[in-house]
Biopython code that builds the backbone (N, CA, C, O; Angstrom):
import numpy as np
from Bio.PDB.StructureBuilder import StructureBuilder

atoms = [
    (1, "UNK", "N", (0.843, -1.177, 0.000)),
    (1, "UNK", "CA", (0.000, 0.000, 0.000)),
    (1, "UNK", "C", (0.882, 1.232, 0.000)),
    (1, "UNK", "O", (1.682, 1.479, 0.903)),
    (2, "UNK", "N", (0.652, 2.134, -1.272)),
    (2, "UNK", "CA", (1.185, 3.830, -0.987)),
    (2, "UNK", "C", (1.138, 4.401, 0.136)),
    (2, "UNK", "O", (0.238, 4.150, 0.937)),
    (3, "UNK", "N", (2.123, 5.285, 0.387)),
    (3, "UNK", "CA", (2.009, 5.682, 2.127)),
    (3, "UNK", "C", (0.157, 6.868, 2.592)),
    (3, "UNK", "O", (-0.387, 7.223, 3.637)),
    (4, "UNK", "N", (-0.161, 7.060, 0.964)),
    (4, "UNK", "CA", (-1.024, 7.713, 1.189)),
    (4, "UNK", "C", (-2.627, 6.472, 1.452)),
    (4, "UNK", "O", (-3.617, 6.598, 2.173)),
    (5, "UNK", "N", (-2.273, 5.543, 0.639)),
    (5, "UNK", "CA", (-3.548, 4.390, 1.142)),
    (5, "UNK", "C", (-4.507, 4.701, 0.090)),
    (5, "UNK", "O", (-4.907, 5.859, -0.023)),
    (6, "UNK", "N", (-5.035, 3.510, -0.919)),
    (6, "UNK", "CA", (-5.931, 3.607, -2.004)),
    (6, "UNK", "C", (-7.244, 3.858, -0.831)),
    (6, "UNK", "O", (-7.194, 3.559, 0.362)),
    (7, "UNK", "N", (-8.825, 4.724, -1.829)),
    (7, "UNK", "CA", (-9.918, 4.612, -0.966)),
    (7, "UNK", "C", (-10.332, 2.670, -0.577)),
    (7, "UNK", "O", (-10.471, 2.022, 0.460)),
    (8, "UNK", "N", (-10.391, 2.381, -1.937)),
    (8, "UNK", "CA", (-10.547, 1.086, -1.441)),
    (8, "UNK", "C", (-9.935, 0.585, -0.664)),
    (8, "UNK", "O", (-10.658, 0.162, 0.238)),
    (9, "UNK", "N", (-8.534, 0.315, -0.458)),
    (9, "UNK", "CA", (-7.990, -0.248, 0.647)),
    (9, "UNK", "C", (-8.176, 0.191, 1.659)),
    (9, "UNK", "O", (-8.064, -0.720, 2.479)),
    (10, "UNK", "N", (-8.554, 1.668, 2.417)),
    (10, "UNK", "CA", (-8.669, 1.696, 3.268)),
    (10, "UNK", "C", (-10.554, 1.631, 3.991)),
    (10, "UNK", "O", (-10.889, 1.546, 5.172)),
    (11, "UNK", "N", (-11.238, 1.693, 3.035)),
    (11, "UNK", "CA", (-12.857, 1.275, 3.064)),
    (11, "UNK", "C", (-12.534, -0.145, 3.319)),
    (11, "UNK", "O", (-13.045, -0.499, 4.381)),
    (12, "UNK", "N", (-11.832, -1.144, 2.695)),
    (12, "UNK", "CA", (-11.729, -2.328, 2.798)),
    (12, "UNK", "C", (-10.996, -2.923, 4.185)),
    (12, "UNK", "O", (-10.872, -4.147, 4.151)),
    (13, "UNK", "N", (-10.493, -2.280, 5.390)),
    (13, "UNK", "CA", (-10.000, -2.480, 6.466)),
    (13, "UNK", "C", (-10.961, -2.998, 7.316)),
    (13, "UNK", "O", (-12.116, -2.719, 6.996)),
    (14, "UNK", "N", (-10.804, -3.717, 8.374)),
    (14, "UNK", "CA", (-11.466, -3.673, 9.393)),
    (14, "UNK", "C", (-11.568, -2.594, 10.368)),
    (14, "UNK", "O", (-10.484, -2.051, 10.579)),
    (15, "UNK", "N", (-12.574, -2.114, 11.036)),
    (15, "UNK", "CA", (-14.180, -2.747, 10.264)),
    (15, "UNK", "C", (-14.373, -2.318, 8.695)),
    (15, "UNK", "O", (-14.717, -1.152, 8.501)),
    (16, "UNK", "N", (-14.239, -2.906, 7.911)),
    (16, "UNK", "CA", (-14.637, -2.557, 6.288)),
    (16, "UNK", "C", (-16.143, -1.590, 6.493)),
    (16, "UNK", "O", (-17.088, -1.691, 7.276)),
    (17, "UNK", "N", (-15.847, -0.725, 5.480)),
    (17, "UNK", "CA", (-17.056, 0.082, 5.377)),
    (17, "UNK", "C", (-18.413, -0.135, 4.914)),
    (17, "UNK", "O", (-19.310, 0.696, 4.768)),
    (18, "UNK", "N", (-18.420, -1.740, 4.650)),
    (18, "UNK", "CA", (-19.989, -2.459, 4.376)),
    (18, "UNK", "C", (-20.201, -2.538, 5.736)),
    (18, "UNK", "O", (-21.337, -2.152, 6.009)),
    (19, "UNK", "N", (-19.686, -2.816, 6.512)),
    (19, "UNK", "CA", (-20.219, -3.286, 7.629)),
    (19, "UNK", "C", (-20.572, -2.232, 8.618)),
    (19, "UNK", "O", (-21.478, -2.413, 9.432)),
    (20, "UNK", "N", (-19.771, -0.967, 8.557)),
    (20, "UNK", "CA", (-20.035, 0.283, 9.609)),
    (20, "UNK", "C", (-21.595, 0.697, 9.250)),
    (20, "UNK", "O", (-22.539, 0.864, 10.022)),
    (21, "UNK", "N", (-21.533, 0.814, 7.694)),
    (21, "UNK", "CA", (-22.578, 1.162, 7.182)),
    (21, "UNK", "C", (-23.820, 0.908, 6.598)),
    (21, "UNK", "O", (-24.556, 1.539, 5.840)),
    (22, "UNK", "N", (-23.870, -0.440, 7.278)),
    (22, "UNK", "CA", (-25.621, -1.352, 6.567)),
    (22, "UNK", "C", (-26.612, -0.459, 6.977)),
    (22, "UNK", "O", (-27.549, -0.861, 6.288)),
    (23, "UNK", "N", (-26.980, 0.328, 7.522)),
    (23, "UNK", "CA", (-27.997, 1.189, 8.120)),
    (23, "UNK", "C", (-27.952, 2.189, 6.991)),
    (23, "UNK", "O", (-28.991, 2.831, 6.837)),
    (24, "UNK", "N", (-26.990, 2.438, 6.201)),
    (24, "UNK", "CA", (-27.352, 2.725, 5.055)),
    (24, "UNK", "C", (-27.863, 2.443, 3.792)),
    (24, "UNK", "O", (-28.415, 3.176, 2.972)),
    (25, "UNK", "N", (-27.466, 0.733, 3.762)),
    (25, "UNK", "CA", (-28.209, 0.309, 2.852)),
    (25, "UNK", "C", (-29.410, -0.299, 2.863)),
    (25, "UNK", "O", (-29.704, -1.157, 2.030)),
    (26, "UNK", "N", (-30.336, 0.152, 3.953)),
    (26, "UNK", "CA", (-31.398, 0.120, 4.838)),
    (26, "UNK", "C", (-32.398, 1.038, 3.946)),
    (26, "UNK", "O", (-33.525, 0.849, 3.488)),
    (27, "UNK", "N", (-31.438, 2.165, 3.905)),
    (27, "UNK", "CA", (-32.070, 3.720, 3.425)),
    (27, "UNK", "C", (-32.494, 3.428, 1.687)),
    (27, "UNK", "O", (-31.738, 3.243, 0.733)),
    (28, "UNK", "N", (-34.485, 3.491, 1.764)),
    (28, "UNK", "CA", (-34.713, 3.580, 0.118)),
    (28, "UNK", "C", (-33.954, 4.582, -0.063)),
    (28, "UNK", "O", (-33.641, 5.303, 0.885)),
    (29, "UNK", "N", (-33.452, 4.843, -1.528)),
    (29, "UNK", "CA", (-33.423, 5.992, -2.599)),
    (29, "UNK", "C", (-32.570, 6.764, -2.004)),
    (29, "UNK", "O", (-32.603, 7.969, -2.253)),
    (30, "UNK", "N", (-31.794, 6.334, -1.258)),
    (30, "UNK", "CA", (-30.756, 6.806, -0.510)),
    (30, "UNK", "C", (-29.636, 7.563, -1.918)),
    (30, "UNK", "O", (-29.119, 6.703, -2.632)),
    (31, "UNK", "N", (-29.257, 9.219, -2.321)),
    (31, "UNK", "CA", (-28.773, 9.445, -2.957)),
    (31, "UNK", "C", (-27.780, 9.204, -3.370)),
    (31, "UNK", "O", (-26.931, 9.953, -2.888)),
    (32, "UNK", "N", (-27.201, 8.181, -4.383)),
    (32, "UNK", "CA", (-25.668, 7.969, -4.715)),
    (32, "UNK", "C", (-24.132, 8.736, -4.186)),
    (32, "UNK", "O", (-23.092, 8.243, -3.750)),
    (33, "UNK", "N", (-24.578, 10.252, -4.474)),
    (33, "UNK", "CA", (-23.937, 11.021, -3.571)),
    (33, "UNK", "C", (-23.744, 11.353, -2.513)),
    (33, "UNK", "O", (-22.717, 12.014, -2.358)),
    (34, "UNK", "N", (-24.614, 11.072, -1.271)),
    (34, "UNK", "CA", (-24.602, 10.767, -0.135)),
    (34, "UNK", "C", (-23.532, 9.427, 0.596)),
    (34, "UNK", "O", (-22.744, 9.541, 1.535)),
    (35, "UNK", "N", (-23.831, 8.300, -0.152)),
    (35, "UNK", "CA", (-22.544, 7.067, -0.351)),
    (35, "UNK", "C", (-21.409, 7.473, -0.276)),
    (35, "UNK", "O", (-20.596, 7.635, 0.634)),
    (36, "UNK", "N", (-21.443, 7.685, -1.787)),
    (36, "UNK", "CA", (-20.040, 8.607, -1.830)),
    (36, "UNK", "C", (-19.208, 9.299, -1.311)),
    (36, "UNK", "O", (-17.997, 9.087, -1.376)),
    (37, "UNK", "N", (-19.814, 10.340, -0.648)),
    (37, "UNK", "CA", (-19.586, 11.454, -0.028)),
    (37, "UNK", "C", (-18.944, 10.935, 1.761)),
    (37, "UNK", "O", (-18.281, 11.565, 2.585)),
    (38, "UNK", "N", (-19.537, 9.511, 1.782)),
    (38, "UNK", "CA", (-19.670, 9.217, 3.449)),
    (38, "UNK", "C", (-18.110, 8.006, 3.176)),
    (38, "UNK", "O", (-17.231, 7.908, 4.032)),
    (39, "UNK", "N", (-18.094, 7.519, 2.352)),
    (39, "UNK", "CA", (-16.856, 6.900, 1.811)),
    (39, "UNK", "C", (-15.732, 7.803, 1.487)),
    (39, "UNK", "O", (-14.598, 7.425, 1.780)),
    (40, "UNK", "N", (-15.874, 8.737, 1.024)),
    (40, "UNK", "CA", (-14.761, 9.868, 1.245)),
    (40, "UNK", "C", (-14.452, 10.380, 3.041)),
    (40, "UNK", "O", (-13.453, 10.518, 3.747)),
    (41, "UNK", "N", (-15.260, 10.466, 3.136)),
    (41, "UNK", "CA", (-14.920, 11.493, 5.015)),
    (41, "UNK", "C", (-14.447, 9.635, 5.486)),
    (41, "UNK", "O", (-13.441, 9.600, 6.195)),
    (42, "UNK", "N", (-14.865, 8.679, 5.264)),
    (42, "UNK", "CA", (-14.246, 7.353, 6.564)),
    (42, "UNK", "C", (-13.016, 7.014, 5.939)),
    (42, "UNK", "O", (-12.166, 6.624, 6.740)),
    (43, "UNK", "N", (-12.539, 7.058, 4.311)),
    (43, "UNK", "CA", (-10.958, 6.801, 4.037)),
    (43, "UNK", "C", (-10.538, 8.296, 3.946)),
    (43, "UNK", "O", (-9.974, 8.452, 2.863)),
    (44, "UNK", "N", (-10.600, 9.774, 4.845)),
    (44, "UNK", "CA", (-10.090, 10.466, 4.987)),
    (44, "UNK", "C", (-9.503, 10.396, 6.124)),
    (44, "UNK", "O", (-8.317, 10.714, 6.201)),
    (45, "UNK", "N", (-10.054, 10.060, 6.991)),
    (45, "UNK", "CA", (-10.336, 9.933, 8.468)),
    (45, "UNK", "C", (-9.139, 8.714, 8.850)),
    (45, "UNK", "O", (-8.329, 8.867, 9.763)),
    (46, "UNK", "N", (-9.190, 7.613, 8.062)),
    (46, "UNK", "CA", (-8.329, 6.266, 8.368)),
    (46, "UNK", "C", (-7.220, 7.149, 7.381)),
    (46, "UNK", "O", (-6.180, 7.040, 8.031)),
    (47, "UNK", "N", (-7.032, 7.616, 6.680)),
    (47, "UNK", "CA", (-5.603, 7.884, 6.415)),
    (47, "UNK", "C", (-4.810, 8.727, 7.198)),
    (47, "UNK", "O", (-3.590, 8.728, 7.034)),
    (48, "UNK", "N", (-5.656, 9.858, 8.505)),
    (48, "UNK", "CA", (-5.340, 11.116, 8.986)),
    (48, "UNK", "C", (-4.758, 10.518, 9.771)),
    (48, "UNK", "O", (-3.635, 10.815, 10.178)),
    (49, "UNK", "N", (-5.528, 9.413, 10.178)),
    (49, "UNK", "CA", (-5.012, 8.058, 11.663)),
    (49, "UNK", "C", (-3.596, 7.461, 11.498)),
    (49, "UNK", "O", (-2.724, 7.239, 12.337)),
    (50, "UNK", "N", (-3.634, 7.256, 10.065)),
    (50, "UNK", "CA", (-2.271, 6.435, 9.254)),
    (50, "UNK", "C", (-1.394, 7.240, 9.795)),
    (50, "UNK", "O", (-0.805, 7.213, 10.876)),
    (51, "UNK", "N", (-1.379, 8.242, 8.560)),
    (51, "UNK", "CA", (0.037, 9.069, 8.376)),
    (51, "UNK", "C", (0.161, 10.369, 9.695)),
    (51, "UNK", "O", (1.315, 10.777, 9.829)),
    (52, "UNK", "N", (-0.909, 11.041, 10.660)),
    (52, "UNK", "CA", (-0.939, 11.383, 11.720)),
    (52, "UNK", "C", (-0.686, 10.847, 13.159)),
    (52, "UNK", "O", (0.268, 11.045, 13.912)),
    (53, "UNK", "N", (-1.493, 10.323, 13.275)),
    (53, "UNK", "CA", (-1.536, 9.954, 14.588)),
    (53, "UNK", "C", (-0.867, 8.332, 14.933)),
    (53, "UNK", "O", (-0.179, 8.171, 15.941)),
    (54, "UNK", "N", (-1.070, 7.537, 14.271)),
    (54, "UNK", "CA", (-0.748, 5.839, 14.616)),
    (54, "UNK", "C", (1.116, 6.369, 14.723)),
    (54, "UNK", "O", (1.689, 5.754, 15.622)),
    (55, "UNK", "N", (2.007, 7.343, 13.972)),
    (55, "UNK", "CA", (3.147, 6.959, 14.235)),
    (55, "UNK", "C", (3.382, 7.800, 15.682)),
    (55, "UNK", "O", (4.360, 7.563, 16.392)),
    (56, "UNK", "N", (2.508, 8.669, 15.982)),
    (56, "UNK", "CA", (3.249, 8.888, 17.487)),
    (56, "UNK", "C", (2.319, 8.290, 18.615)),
    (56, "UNK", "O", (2.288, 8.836, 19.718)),
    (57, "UNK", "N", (1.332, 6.833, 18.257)),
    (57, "UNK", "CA", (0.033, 6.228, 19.575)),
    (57, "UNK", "C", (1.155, 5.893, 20.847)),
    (57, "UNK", "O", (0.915, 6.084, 22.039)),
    (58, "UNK", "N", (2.460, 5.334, 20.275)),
    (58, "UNK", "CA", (3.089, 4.844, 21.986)),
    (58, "UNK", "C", (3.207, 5.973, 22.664)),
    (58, "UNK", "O", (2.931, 5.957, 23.864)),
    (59, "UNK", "N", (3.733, 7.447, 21.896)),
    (59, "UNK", "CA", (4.121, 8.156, 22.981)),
    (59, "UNK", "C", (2.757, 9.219, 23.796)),
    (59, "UNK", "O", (2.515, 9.683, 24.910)),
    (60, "UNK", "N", (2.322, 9.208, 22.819)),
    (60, "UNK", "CA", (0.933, 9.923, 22.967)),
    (60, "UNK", "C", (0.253, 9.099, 24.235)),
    (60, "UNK", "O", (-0.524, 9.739, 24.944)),
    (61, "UNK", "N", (0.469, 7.921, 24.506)),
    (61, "UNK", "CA", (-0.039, 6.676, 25.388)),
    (61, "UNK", "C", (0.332, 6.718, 26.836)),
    (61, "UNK", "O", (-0.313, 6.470, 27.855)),
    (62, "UNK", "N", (1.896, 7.209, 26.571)),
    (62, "UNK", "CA", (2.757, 7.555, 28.012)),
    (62, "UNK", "C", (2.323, 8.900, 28.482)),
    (62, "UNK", "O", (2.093, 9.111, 29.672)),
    (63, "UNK", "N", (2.154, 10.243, 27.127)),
    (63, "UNK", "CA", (1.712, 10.899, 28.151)),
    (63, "UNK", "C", (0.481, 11.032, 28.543)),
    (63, "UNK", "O", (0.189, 11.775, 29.480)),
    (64, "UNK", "N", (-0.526, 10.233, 27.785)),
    (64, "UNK", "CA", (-2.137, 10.635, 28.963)),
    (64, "UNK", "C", (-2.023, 9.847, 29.949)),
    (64, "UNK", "O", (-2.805, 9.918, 30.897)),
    (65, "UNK", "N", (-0.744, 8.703, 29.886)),
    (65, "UNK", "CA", (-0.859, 8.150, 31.206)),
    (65, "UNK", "C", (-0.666, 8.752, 32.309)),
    (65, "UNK", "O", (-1.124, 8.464, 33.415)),
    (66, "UNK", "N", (0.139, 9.745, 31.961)),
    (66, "UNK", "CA", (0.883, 10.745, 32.864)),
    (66, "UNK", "C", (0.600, 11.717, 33.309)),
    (66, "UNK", "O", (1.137, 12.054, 34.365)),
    (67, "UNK", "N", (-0.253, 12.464, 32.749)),
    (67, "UNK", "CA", (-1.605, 13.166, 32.913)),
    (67, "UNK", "C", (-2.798, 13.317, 31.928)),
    (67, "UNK", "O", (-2.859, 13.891, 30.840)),
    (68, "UNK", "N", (-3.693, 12.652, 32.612)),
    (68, "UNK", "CA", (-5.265, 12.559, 31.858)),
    (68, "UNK", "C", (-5.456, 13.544, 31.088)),
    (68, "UNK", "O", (-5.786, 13.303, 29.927)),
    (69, "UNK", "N", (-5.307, 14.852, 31.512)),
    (69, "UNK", "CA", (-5.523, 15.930, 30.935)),
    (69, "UNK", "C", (-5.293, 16.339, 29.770)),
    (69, "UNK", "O", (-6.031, 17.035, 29.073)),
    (70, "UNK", "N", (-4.016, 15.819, 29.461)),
    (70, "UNK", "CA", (-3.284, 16.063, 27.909)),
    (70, "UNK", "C", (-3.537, 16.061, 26.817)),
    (70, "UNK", "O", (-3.478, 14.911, 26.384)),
    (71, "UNK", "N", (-3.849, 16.882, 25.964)),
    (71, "UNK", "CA", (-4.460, 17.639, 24.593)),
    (71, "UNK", "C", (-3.294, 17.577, 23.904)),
    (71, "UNK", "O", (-2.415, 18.325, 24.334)),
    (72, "UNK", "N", (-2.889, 16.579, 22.495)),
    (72, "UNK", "CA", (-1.833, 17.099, 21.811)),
    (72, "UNK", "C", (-2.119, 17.969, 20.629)),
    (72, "UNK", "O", (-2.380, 17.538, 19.506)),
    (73, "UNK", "N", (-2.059, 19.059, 20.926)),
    (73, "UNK", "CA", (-2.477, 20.458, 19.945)),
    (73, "UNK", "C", (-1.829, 20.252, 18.937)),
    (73, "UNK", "O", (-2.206, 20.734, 17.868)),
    (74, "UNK", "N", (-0.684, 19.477, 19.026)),
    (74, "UNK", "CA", (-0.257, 18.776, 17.495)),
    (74, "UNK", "C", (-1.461, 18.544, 16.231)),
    (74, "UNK", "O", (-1.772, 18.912, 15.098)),
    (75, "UNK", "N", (-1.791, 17.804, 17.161)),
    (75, "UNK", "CA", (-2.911, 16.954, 16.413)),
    (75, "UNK", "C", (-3.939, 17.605, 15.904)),
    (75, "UNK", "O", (-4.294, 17.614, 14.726)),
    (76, "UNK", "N", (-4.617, 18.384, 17.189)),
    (76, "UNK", "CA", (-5.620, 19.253, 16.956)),
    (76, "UNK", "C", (-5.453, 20.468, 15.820)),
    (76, "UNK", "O", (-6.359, 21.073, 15.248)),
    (77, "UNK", "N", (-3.822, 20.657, 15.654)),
    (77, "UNK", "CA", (-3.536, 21.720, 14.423)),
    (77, "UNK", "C", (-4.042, 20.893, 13.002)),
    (77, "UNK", "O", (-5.015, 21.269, 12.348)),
    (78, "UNK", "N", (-3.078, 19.520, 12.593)),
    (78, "UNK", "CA", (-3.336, 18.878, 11.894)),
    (78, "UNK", "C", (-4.467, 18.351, 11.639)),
    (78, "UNK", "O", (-4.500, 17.499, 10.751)),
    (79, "UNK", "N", (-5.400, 18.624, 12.175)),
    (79, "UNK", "CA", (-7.154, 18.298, 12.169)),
    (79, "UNK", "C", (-7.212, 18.974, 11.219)),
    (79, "UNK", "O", (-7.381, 18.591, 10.061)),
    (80, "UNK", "N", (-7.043, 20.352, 11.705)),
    (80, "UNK", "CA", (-7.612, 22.221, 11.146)),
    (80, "UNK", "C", (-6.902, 21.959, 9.928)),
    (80, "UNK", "O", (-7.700, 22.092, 9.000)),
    (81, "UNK", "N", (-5.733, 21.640, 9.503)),
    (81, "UNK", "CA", (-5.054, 21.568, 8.023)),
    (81, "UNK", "C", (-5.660, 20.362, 7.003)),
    (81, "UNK", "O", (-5.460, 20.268, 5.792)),
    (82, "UNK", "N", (-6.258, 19.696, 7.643)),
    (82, "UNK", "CA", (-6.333, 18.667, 6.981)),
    (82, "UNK", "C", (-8.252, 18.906, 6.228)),
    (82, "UNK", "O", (-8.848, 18.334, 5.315)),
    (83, "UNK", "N", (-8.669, 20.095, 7.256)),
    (83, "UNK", "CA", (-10.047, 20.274, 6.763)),
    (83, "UNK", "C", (-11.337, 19.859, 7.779)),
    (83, "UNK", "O", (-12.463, 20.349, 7.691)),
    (84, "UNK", "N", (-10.937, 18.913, 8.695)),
    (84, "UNK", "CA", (-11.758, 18.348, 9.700)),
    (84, "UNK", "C", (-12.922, 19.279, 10.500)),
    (84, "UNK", "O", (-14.029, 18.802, 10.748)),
    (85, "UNK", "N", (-12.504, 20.838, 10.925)),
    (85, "UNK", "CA", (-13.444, 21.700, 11.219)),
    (85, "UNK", "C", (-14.097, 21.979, 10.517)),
    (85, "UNK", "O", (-15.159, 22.292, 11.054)),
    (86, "UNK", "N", (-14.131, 22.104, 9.157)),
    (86, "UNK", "CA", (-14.948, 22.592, 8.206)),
    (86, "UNK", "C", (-15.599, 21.791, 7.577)),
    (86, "UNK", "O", (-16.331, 22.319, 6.739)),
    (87, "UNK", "N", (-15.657, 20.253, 7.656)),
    (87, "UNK", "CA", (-16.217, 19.189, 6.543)),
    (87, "UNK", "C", (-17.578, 19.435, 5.998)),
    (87, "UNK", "O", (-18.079, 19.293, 4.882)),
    (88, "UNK", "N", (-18.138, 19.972, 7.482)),
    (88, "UNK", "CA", (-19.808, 19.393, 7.584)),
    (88, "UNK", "C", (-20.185, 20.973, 7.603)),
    (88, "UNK", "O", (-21.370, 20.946, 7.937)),
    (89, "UNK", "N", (-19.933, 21.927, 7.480)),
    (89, "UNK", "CA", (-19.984, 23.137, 7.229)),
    (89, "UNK", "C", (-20.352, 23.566, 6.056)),
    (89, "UNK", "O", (-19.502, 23.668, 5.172)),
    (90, "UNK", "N", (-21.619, 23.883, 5.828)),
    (90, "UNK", "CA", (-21.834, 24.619, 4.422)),
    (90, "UNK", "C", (-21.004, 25.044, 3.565)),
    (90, "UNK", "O", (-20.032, 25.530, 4.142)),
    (91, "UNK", "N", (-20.901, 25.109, 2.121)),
    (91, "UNK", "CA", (-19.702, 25.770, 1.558)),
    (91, "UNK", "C", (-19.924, 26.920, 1.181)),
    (91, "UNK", "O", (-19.021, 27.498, 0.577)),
    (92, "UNK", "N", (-21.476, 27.757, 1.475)),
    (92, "UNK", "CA", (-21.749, 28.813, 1.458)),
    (92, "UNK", "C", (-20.775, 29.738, 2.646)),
    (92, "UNK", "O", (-20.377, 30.890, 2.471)),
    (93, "UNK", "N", (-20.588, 29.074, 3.595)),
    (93, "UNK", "CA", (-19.915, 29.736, 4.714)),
    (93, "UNK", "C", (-18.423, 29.033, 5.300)),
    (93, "UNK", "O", (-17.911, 28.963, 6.417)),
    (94, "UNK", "N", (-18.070, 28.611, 4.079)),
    (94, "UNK", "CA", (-16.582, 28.474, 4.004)),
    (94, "UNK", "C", (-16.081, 26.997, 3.690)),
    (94, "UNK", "O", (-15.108, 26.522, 3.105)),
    (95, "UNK", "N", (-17.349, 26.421, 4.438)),
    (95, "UNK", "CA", (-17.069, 24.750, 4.513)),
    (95, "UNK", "C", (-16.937, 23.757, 3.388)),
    (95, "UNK", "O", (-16.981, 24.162, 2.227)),
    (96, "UNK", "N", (-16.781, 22.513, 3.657)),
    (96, "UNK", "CA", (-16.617, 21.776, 2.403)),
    (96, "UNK", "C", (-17.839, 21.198, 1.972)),
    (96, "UNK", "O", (-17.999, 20.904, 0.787)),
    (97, "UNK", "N", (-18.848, 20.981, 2.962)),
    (97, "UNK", "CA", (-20.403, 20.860, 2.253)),
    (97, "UNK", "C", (-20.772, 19.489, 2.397)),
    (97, "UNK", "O", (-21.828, 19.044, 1.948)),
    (98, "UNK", "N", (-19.563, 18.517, 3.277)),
    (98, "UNK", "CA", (-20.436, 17.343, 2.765)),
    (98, "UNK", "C", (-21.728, 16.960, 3.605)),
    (98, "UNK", "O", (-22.181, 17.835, 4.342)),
    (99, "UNK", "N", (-22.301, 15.837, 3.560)),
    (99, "UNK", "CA", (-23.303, 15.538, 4.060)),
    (99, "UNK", "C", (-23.351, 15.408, 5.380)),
    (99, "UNK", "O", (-22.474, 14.724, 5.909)),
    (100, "UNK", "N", (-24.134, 15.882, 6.006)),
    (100, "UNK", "CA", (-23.943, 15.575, 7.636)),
    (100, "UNK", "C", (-24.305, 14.359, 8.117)),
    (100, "UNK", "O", (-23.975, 14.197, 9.292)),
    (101, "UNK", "N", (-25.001, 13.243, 7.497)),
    (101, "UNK", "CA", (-25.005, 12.075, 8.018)),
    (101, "UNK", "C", (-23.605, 10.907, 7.976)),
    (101, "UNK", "O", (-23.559, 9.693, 8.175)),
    (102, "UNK", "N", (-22.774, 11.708, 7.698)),
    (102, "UNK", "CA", (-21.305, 11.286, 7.118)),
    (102, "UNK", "C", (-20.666, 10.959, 8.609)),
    (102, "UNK", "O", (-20.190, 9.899, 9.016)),
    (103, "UNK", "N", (-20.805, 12.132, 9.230)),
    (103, "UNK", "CA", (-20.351, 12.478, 10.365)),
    (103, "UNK", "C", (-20.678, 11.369, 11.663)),
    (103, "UNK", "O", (-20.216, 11.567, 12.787)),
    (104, "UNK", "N", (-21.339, 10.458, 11.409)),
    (104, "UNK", "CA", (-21.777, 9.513, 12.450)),
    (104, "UNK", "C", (-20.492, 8.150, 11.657)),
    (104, "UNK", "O", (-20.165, 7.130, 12.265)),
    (105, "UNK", "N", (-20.223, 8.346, 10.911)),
    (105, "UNK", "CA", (-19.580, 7.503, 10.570)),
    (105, "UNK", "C", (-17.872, 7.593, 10.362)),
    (105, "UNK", "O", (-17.143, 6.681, 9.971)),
    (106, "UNK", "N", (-17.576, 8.628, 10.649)),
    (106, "UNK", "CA", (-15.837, 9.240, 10.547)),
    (106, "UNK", "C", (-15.429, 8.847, 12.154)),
    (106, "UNK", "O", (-14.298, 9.084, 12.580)),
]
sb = StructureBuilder()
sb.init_structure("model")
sb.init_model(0)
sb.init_chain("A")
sb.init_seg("    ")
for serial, (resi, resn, name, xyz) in enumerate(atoms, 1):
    if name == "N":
        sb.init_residue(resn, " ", resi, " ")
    sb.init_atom(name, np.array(xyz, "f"), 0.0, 1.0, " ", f" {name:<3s}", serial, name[0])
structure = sb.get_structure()
């Protein structure tokens, strides 16, 4: 796998994204773009995990052990760059517009 991760391969992980998401295929007439759209935000999300966060989980581990409290604003920057505040945000008002039922699933 590229260090960036195909969508399929990473939809295809455990839990694979058929399975997070049968409650969608529940939904009549459920819009194609809505799918779509919710498969983009869960292999955005597993790659942010990849190439963000999974290479620093040991140390990140020692320090909430060390105090509960600990916020790595690292991270929380790399959220904001990566688009994460804005996903579900209208794109009338800056955001990227996607669907908000996406968001139960990232």
């Amino acid at each position: 796998m590229d260090s960036n991760g195909s969508t399929a391969t990473l939809l295809g992980r455990e839990p694979t994204f058929k399975d997070m998401a049968c409650s969608l295929a529940g939904v009549k007439r459920l819009p194609k773009a809505v799918l779509k759209e919710t498969k983009e935000v869960v292999a955005l999300c597993r790659r942010f995990n990849d190439q963000v966060v999974r290479p620093y989980a040991l140390e990140l581990d020692l320090k909430m052990q060390e105090d509960p409290d600990y916020l790595p604003w690292e991270f929380v920057k790399k959220a904001n760059e990566w688009g994460f505040y804005t996903m579900w945000m209208p794109k009338i008002f800056g955001g990227q517009g996607y669907n908000f039922p996406s968001i139960s699933y990232a």
